[in-house]
N, C-alpha and C positions, 0 to 999 in steps of 0.2 A: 463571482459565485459559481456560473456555469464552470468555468475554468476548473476549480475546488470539486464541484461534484463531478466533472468526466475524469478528475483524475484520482480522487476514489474508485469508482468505478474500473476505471482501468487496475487498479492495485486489487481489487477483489478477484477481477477474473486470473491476474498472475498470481494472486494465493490459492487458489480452487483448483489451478490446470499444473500447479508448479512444487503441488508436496504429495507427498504421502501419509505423512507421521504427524500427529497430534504435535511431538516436539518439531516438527516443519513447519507447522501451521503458525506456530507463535514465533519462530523465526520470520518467517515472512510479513505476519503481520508488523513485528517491530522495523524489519526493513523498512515498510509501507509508509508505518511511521514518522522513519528517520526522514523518508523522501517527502511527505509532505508536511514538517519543520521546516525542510530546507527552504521549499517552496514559500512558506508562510512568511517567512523571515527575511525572503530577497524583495516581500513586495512591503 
């Protein structure tokens, strides 16, 4: 579960320091996403 929330965490600070545009913001969030799928489904 720590694992799960620091790696949220890490994905909000790279959407907040890593867009500009309302349309960036929901790219990166679904990035965020895709990456903790992958996460969820290797364990």
């Amino acid at each position: 579960m720590k694992t799960f929330a620091a790696l949220i965490a890490m994905s909000l600070v790279f959407v907040l320091s890593g867009c500009n545009t309302v349309k960036g913001v929901g790219q990166d969030l679904q990035k965020a996403g895709e990456k903790i799928e992958d996460v969820a489904k290797k364990k």
